[in-house]
NUVOMAR-208485 format. One record per residue (C-alpha): x, y, z; residue number from 1. Coordinates in Angstrom, 2 decimals, decimal comma. Each point is the difference from the previous one (the first is absolute). Example, Ala and Ser with C-alpha at 12.3 -4.5 7.8 and 13.67 -1.06 7.14 Angstrom:
// residues 2
<rec px="12,30" py="-4,50" pz="7,80" n="1"/>
<rec px="1,37" py="3,44" pz="-0,66" n="2"/>
//
This chain:
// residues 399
<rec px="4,85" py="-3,72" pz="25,78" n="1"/>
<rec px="1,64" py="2,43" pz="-1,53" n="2"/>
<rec px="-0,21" py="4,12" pz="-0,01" n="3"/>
<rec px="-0,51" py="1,66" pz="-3,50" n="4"/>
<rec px="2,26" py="2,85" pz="0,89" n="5"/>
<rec px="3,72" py="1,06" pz="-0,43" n="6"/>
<rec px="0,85" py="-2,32" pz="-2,23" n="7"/>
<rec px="0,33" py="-2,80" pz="2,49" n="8"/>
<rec px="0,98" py="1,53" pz="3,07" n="9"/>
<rec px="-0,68" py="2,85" pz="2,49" n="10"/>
<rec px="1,84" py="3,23" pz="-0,15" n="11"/>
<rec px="1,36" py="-0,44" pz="2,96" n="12"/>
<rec px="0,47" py="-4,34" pz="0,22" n="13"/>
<rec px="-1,50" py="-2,73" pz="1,14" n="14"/>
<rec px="-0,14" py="0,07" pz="3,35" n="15"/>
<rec px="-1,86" py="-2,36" pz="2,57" n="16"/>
<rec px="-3,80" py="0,12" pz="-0,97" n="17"/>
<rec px="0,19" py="2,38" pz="-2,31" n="18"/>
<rec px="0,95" py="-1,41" pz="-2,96" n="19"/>
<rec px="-0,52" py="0,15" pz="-4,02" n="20"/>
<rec px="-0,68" py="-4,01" pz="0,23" n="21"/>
<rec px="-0,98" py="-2,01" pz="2,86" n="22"/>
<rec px="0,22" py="-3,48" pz="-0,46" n="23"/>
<rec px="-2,85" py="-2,35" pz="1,99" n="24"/>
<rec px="1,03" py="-3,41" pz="1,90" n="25"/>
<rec px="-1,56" py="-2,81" pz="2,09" n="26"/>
<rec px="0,52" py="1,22" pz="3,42" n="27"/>
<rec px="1,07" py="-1,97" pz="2,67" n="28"/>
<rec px="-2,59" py="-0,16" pz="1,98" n="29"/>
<rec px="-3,54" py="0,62" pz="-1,49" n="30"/>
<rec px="-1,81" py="3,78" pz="0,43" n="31"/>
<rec px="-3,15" py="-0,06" pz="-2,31" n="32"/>
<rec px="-3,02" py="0,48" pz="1,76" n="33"/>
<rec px="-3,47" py="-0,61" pz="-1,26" n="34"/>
<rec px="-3,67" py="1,50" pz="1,31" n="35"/>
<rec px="-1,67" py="-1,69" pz="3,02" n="36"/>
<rec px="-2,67" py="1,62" pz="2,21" n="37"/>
<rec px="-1,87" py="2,81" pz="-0,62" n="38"/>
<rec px="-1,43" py="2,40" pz="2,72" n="39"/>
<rec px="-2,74" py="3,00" pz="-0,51" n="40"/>
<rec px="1,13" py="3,11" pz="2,92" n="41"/>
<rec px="-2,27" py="2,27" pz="0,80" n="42"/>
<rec px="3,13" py="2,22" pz="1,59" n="43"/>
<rec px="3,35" py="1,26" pz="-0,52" n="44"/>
<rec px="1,19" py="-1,76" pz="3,06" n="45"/>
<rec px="-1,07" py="-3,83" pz="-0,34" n="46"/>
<rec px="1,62" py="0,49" pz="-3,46" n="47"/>
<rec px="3,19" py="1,56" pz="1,20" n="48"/>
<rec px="-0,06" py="-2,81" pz="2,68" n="49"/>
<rec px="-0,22" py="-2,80" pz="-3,03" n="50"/>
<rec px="2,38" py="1,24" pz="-2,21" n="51"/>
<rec px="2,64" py="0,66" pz="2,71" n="52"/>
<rec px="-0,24" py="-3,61" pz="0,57" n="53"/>
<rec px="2,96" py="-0,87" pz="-1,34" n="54"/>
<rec px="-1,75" py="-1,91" pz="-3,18" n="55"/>
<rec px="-0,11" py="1,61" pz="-3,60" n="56"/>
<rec px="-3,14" py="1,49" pz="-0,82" n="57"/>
<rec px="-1,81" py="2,09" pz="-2,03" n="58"/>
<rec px="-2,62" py="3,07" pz="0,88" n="59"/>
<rec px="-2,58" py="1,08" pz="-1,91" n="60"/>
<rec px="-1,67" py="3,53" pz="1,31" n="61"/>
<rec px="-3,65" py="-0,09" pz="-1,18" n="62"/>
<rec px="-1,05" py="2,82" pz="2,36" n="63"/>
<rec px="0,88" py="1,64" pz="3,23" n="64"/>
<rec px="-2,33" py="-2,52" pz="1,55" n="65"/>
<rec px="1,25" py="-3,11" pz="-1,58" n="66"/>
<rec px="3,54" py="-1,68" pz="-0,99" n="67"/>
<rec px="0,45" py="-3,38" pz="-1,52" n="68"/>
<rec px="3,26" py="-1,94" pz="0,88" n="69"/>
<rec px="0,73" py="-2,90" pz="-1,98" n="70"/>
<rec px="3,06" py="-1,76" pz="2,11" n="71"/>
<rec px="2,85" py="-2,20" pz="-1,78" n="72"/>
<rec px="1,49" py="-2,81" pz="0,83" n="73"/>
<rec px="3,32" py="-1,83" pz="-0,97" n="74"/>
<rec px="0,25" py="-1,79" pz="-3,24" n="75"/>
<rec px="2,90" py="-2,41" pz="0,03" n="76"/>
<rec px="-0,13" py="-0,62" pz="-3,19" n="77"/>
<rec px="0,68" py="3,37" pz="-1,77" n="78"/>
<rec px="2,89" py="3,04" pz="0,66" n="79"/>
<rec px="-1,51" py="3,22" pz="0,22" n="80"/>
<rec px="1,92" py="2,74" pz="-1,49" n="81"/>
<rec px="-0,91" py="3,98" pz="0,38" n="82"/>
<rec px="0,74" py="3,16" pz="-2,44" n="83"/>
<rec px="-0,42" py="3,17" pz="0,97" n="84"/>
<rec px="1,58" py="4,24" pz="0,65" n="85"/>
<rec px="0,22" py="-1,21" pz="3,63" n="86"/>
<rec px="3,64" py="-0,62" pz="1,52" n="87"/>
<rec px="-1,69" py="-1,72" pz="2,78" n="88"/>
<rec px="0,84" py="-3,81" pz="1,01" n="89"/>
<rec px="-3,30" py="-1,71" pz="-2,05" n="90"/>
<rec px="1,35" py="1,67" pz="-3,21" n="91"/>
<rec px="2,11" py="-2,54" pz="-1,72" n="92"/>
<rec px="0,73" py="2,09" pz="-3,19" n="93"/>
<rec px="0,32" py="3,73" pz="0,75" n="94"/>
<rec px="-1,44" py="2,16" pz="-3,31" n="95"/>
<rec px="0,50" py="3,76" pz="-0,99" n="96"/>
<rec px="-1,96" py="1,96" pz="-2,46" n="97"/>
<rec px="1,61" py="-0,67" pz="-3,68" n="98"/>
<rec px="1,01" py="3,47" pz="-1,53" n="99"/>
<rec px="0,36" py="0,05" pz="-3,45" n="100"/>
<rec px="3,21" py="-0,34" pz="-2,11" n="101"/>
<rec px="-0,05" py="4,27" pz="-0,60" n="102"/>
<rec px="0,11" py="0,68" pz="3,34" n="103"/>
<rec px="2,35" py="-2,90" pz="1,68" n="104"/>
<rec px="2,36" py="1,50" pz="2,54" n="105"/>
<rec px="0,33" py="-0,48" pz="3,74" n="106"/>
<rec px="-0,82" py="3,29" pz="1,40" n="107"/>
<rec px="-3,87" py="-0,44" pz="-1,78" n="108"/>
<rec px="-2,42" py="0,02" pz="2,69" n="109"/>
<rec px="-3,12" py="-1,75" pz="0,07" n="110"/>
<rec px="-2,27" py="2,39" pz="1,72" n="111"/>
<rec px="-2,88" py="-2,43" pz="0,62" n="112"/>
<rec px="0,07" py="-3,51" pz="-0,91" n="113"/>
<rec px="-3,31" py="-1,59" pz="-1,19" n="114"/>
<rec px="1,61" py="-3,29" pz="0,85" n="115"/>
<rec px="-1,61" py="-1,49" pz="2,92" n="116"/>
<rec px="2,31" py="-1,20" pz="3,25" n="117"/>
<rec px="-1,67" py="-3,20" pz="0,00" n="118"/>
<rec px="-0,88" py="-0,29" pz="-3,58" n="119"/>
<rec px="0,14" py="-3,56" pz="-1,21" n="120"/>
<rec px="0,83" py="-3,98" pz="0,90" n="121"/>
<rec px="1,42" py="-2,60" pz="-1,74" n="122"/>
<rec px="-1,47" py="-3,56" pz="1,60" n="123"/>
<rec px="1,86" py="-3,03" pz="-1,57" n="124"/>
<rec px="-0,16" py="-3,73" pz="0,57" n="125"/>
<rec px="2,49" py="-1,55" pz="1,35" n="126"/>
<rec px="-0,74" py="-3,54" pz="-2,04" n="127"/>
<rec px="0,20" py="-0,06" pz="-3,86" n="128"/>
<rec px="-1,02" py="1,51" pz="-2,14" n="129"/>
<rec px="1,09" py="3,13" pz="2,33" n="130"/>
<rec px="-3,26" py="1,79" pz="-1,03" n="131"/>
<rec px="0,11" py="3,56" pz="0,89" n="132"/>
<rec px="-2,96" py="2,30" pz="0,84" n="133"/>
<rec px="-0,39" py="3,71" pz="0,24" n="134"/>
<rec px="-2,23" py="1,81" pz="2,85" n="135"/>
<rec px="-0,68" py="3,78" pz="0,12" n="136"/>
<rec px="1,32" py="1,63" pz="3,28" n="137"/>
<rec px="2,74" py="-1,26" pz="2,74" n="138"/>
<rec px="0,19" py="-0,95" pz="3,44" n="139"/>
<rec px="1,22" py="2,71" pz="2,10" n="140"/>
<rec px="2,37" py="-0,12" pz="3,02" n="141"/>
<rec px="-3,07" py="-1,20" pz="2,17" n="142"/>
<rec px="-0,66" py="-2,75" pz="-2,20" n="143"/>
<rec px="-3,35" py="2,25" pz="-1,37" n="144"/>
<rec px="-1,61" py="0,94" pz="-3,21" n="145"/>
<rec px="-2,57" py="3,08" pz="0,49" n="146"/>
<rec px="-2,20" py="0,48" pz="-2,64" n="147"/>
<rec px="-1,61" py="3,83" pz="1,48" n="148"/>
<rec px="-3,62" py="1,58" pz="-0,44" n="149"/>
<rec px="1,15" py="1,39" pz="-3,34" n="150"/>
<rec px="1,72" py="-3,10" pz="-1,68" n="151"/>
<rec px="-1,95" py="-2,06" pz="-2,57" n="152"/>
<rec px="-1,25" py="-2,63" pz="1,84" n="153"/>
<rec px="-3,28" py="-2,92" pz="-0,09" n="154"/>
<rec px="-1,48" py="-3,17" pz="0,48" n="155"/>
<rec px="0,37" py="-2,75" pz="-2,48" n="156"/>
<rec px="-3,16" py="-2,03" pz="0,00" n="157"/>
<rec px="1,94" py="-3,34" pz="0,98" n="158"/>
<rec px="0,02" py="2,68" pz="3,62" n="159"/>
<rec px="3,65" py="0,42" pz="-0,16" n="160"/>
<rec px="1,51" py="3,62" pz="0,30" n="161"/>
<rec px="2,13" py="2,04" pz="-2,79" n="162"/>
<rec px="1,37" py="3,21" pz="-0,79" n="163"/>
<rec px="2,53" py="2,18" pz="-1,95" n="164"/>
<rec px="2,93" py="1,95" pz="0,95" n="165"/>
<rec px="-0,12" py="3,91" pz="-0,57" n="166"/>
<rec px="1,97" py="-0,07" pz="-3,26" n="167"/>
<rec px="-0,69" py="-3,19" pz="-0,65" n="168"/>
<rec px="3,28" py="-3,44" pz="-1,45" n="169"/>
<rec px="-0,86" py="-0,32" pz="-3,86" n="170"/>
<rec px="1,27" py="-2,65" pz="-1,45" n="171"/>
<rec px="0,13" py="-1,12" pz="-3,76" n="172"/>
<rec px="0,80" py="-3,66" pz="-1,00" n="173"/>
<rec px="2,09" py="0,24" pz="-3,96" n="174"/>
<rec px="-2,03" py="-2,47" pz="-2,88" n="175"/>
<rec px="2,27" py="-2,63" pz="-0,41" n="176"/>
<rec px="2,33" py="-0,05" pz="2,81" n="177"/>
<rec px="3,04" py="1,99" pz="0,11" n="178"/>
<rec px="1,59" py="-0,82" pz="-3,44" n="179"/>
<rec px="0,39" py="1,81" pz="-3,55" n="180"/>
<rec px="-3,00" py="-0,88" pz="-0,80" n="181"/>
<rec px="-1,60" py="1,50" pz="3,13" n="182"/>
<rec px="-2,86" py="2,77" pz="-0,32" n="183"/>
<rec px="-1,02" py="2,60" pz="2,66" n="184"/>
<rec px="-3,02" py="-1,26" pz="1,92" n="185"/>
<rec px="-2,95" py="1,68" pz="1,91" n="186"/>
<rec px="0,40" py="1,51" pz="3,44" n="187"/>
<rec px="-1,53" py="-0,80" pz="2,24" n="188"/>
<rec px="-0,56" py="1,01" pz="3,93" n="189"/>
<rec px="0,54" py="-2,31" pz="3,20" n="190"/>
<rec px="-2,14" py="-0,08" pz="2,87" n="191"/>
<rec px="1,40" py="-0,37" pz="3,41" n="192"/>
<rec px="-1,48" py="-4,17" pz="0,24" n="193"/>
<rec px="1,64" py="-0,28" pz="-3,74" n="194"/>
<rec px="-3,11" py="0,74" pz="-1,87" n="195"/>
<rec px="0,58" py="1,13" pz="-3,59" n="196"/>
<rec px="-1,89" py="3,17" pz="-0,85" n="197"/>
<rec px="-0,10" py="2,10" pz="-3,26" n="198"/>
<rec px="1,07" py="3,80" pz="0,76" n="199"/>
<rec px="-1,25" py="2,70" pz="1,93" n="200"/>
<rec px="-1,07" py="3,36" pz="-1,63" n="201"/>
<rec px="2,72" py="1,58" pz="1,58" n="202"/>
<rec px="3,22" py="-1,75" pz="1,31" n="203"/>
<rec px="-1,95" py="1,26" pz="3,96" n="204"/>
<rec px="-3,75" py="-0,53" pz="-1,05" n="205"/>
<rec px="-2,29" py="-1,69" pz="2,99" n="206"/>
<rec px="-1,45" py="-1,74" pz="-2,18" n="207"/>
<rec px="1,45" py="-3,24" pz="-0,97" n="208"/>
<rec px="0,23" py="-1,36" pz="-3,78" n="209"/>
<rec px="-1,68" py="-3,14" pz="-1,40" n="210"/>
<rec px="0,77" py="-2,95" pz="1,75" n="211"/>
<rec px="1,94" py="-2,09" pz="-2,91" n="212"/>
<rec px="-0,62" py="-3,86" pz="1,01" n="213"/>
<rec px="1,69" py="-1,54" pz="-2,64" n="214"/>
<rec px="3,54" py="1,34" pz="0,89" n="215"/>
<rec px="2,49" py="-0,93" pz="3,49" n="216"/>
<rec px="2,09" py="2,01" pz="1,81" n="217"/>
<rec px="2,56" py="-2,44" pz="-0,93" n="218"/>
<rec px="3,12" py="1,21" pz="-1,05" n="219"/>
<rec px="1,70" py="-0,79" pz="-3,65" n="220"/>
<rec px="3,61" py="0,52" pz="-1,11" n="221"/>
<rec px="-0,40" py="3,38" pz="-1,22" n="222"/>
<rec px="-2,70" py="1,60" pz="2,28" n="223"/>
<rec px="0,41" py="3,25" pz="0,42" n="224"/>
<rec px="-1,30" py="1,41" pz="3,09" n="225"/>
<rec px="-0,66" py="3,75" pz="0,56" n="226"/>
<rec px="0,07" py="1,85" pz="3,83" n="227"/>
<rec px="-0,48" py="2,96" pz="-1,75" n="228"/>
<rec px="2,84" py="1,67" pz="-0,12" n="229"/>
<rec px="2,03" py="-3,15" pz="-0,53" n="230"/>
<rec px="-0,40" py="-2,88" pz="-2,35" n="231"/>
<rec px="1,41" py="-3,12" pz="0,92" n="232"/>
<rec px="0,89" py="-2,93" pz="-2,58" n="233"/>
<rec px="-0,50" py="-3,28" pz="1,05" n="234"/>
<rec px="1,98" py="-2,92" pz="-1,14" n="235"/>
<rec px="0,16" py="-3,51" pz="0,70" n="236"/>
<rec px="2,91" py="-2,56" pz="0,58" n="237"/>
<rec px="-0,78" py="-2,27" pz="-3,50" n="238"/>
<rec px="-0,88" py="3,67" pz="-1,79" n="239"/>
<rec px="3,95" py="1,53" pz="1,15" n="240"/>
<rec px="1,50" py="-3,37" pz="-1,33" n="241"/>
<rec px="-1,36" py="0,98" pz="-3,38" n="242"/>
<rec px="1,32" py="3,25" pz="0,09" n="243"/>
<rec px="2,84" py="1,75" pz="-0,97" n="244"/>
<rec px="2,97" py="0,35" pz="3,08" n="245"/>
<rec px="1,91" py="3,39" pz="0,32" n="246"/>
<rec px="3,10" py="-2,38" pz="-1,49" n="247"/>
<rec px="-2,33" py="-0,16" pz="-3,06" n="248"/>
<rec px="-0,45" py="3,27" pz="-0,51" n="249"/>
<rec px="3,56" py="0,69" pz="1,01" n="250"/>
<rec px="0,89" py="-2,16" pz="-3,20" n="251"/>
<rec px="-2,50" py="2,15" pz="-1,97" n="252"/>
<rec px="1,72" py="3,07" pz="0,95" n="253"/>
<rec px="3,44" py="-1,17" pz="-0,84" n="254"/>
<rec px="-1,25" py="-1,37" pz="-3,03" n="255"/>
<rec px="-1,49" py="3,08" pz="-2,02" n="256"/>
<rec px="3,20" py="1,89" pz="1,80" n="257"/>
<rec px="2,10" py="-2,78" pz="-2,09" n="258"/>
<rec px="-1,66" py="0,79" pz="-3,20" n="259"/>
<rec px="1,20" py="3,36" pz="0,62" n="260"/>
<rec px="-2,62" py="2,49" pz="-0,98" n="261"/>
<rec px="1,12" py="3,08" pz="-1,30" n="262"/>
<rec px="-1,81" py="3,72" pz="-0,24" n="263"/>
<rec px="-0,49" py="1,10" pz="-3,62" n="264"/>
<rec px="1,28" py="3,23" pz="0,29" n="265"/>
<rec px="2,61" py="-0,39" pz="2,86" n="266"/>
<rec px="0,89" py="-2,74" pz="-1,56" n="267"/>
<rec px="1,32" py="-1,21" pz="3,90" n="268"/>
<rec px="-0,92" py="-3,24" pz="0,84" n="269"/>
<rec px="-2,63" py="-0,38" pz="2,84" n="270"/>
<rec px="-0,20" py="-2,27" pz="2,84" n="271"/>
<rec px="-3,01" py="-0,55" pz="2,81" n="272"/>
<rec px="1,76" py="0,89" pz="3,45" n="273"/>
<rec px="0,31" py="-3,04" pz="2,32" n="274"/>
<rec px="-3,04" py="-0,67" pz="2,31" n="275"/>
<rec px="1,49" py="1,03" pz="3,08" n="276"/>
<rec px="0,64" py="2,97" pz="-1,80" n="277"/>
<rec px="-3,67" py="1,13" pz="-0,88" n="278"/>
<rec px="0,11" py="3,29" pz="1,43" n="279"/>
<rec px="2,50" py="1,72" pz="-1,16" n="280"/>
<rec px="-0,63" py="1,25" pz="-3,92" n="281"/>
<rec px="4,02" py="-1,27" pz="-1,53" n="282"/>
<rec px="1,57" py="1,44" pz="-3,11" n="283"/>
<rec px="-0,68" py="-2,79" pz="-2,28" n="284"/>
<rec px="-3,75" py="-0,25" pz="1,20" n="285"/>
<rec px="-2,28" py="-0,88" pz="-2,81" n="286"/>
<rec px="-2,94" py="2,97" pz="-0,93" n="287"/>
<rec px="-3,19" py="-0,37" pz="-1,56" n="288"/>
<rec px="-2,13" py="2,18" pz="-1,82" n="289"/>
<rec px="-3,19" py="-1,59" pz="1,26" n="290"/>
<rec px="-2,19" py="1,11" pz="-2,64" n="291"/>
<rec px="1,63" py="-1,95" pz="-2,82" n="292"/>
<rec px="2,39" py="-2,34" pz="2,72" n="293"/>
<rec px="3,23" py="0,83" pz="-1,79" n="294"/>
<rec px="2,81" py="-0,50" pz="2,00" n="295"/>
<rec px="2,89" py="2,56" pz="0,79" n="296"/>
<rec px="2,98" py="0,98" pz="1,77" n="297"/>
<rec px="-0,96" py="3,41" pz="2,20" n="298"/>
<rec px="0,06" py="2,98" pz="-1,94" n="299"/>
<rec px="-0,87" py="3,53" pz="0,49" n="300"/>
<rec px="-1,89" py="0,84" pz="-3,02" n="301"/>
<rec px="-3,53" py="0,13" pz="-1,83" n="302"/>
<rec px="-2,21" py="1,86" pz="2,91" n="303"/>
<rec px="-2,41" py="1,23" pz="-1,59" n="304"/>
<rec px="-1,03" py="2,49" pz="2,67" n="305"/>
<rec px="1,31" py="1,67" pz="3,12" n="306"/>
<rec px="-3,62" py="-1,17" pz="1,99" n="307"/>
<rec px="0,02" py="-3,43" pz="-1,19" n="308"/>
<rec px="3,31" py="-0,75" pz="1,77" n="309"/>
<rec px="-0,20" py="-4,37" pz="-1,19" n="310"/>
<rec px="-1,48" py="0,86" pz="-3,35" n="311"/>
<rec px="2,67" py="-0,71" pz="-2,54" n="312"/>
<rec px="-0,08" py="-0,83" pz="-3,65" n="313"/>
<rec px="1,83" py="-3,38" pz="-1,06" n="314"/>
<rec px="2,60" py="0,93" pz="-2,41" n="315"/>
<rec px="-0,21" py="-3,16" pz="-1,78" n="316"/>
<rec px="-4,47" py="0,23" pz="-0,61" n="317"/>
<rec px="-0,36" py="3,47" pz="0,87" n="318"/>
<rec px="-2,58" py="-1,40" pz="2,75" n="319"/>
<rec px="-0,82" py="2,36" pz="2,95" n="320"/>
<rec px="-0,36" py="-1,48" pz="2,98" n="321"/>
<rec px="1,81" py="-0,64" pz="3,73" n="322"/>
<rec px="3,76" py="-1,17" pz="0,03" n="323"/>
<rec px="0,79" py="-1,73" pz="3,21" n="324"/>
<rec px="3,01" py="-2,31" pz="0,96" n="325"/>
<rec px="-0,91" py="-3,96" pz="-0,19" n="326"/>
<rec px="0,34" py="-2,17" pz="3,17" n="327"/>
<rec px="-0,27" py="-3,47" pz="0,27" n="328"/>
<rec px="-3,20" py="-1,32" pz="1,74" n="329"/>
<rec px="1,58" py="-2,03" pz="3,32" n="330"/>
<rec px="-2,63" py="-1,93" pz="1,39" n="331"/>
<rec px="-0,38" py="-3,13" pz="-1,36" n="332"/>
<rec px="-3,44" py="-1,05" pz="1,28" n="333"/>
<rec px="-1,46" py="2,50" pz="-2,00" n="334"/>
<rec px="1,06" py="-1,41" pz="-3,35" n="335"/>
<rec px="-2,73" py="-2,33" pz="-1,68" n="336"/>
<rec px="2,59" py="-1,73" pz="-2,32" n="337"/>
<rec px="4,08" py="-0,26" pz="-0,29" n="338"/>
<rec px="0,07" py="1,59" pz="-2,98" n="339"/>
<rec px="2,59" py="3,19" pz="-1,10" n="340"/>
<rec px="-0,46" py="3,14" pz="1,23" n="341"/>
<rec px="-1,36" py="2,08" pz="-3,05" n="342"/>
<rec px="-2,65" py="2,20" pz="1,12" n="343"/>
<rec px="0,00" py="3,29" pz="2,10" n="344"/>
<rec px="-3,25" py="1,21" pz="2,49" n="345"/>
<rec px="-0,53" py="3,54" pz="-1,19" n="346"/>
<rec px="0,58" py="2,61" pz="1,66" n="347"/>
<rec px="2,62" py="-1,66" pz="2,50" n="348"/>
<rec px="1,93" py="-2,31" pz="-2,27" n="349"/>
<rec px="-0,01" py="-2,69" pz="1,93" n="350"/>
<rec px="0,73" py="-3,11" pz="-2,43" n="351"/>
<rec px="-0,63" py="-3,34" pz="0,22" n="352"/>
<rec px="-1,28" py="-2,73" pz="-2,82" n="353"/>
<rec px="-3,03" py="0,21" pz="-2,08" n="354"/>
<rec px="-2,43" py="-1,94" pz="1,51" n="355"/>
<rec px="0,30" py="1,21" pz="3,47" n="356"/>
<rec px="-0,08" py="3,73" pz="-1,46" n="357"/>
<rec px="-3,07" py="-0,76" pz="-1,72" n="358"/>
<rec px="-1,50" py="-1,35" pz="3,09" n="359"/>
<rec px="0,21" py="2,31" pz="2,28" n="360"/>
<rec px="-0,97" py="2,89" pz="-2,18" n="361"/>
<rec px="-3,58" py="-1,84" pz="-0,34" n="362"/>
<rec px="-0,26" py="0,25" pz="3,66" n="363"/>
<rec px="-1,93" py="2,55" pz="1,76" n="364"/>
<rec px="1,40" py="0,38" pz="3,21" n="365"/>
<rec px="-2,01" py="1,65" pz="2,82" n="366"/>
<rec px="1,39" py="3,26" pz="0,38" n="367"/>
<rec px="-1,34" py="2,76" pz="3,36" n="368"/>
<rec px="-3,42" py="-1,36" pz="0,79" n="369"/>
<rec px="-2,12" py="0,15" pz="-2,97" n="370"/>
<rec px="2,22" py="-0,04" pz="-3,33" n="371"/>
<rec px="2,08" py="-2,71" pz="-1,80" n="372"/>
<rec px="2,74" py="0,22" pz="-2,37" n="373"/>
<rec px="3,12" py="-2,16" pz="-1,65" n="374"/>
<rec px="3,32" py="0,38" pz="2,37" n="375"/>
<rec px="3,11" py="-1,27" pz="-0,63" n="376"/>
<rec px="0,66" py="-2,67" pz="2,14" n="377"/>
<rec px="3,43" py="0,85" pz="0,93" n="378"/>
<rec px="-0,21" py="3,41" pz="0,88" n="379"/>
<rec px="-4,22" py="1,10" pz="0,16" n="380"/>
<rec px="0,48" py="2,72" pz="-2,22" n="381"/>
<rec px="-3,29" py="0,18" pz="-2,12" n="382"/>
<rec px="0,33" py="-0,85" pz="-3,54" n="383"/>
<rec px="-0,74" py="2,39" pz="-3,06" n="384"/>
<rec px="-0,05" py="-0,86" pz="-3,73" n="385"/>
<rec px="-1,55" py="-1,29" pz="-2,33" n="386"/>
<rec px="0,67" py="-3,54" pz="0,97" n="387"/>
<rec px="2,05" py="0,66" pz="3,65" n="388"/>
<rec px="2,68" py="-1,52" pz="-1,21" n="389"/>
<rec px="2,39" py="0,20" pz="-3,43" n="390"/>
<rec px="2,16" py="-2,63" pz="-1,77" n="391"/>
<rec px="3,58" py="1,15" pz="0,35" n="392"/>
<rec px="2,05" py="0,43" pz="-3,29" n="393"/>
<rec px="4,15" py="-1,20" pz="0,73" n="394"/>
<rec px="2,26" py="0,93" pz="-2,81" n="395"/>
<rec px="2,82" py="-2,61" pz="0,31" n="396"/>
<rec px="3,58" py="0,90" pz="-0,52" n="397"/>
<rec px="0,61" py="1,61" pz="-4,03" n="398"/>
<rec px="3,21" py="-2,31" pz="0,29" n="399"/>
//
C-alpha cells in the first residue's frame, strides 16, 4: 500500500507504523478472525460483559433498549491486517491526513482529522492465490467494533447484521488492471461485513447507497482506497514485478540529464537534481511554463502582474501561465508503464511519463467529504488546466 503524498515519503521519515508504504506478509502465526455467534442485549451491561470477553466482536446499537453483538472467532486460514489514525497496538499501518502539495511542511496542523482511528482492515489468505479483502471499520484495543445509535446500520434479509463507518472506506477498482492501458473506475463504498454499496448523498449520510451485488470487496493491483482524508494505493506482488524500480527511474533521470537539455535563452544546460535531492530547488533545475510545457532554466522575467505572483509569459510562445521548477516523480508504484519521463502535473510540476500522467488526471479523487477532483499522485496538489498535465518541450544542446 502505498501513500499518495510527498512524493514517496513523509516529511518527517518513515518511521515504525507510520509509513508512506507498508508492505503485507504471511504472519507467523495466523490472526484473521471470521463471524460466529450472534447475541440480541436488551442492556448496556450483558453487552459490555460479551464484548469484554476477550473474543473480537462487533456491536450494533439499534436503540437504548437493544444491542446486537455479532462475536468472531479465529480463522486460521487468513492474516488480518488493520489501517487506521490510531497509534494503538491493533493498528498495523498508522495513517495521517494527506495535505496537499501547496501546503507540505511539517509545522501544518491538522486541526481535526476525518480519518477514523479504527478505519479499515485488510483480511488476506494465507493459501494462494493470497486473495485480499477490504472491511469498513477496525478492531479496537478491546478487540471491538461499535457501530452507535447514529451510524448507518440494518438487517440484510439472509438475518445477518451490517453497517457503515461515519465517513465511510471508498474504494475504486481501475478498468483494466493497473497498466497503460488502465481507465479510472467507479467508486464505490464498503460496508463493515464487505458489502459493496454505491455512494451516499453525502460522504456522512444515514442512509446507505444501493447495494451493488455484482462487485467484491476484493482488492485489485491498483485499488485505490479512500479514509477520507487519505487515499491509499494498493498494489500487488505480480503487479510491482511489472513495474518500474526506483533504479529504473534512476536510469531515466540520468538519461535525459545525459542528453543534456539546455534553456533557450540561458542557453545553460539543465539537469533534474538527484532523487535524494528532491527538496531542495538546485541551480541547474529544469522550469516549465505549464501552459505551453516549454522547458527553462530559472529566470526572473515575463510577470505579467505584481498580484499574479506564478503568472509568467513564456518568452519563446508568449504563453501566460504558471512557471514552476520540475521534479522528478519518486515513487515507482505509481507509474503505469516504464516509459520516459515527459509530462509535468500542472500546477506542481511533478513529472513522470505519459501514460501515468494521463491516468491520474482522469481520476477523481475524493477530496473533504462530498467533492472529487484530479491530484497528483506524488504530492496531492489538485490539478488545473486544460488537460492537468502538459507535454514538456527539451531543447537539446545547439552544439
Amino acid at each position: 500500500m502505498t501513500r499518495d503524498r510527498y512524493n514517496g515519503s513523509l516529511p518527517n521519515g518513515d518511521r515504525g507504523r507510520r509509513k508512506s508504504r507498508f508492505a503485507l506478509y504471511k504472519r507467523p502465526k495466523a490472526n484473521g478472525v471470521k463471524p460466529s455467534t450472534v447475541h440480541v442485549i436488551s442492556t448496556p451491561q450483558a453487552s459490555k460483559a460479551i464484548s469484554c470477553k476477550g473474543q473480537h466482536s462487533i456491536s450494533y446499537t439499534l436503540s437504548r433498549n437493544q444491542t446486537v453483538v455479532v462475536e468472531y472467532t479465529h480463522d486460521k486460514d487468513t492474516d488480518m491486517f488493520q489501517v487506521g489514525r490510531s497509534t494503538e497496538s491493533p493498528i498495523d499501518f498508522v495513517v495521517t491526513d494527506t495535505i496537499s502539495g501547496s501546503q507540505n511542511n511539517d509545522e501544518t496542523q491538522i486541526t481535526q482529522s476525518t480519518i477514523s482511528r479504527f478505519a479499515c482492515r485488510i483480511v488476506c489468505d494465507r493459501n494462494a492465490p493470497y486473495t485480499a479483502r477490504i472491511f469498513a471499520a477496525g478492531f479496537d484495543s478491546s478487540k471491538n467494533i461499535f457501530l452507535g445509535e447514529k451510524a448507518a446500520k440494518w438487517k440484510n434479509p439472509d438475518g445477518h447484521m451490517d453497517g457503515l463507518t461515519t465517513n465511510g472506506v471508498l474504494v475504486m477498482h481501475p478498468k483494466g488492471g493497473f497498466t497503460e492501458e488502465s481507465k479510472p473506475g467507479v467508486w464505490r463504498e464498503i460496508s463493515v461485513c464487505g458489502d459493496v454499496y454505491t455512494l451516499r448523498e453525502t460522504r456522512s449520510a444515514q442512509q446507505r447507497g444501493k447495494l451493488v451485488e455484482n462487485e467484491t470487496n476484493i482488492l485489485q493491483d491498483g485499488s485505490l482506497i479512500d479514509l477520507c482524508g487519505a487515499t491509499l494505493l494498493w498494489r500487488t506482488a505480480d503487479g510491482l514485478f511489472h513495474t518500474p524500480t526506483q533504479k529504473h527511474i534512476e536510469a531515466l533521470r540520468q538519461e535525459i540529464n545525459a542528453a543534456r537539455p539546455q534553456c533557450p535563452v540561458g542557453l545553460n544546460t539543465l539537469a533534474f537534481p538527484s532523487i535524494n535531492r528532491k527538496d531542495v530547488v538546485e541551480e541547474k533545475q529544469p522550469w516549465a511554463y505549464l501552459s505551453c510545457g516549454h522547458v527553462h532554466g530559472y529566470h526572473n522575467w515575463g510577470h505579467r502582474s505584481d498580484t499574479e505572483a506564478n503568472e509568467r509569459e513564456c518568452p519563446m510562445c508568449r504563453t501566460v501561465g504558471p512557471y514552476v521548477p520540475l521534479w522528478l516523480g519518486c515513487e515507482a508504484g505509481f507509474y503505469v508503464d516504464a516509459g520516459p519521463p515527459t509530462y509535468a502535473f500542472t500546477p506542481c510540476g511533478h513529472v513522470c511519463s505519459e501514460k501515468s500522467a494521463k491516468y491520474w488526471s482522469q481520476i477523481p479523487l475524493p477530496h473533504g467529504t462530498h467533492a472529487f477532483h484530479a491530484s497528483c499522485p506524488f504530492c496531492a496538489a489538485q490539478l488545473t488546466g486544460e488537460h492537468n498535465c502538459v507535454k514538456l518541450i527539451f531543447q537539446g544542446p545547439i552544439d
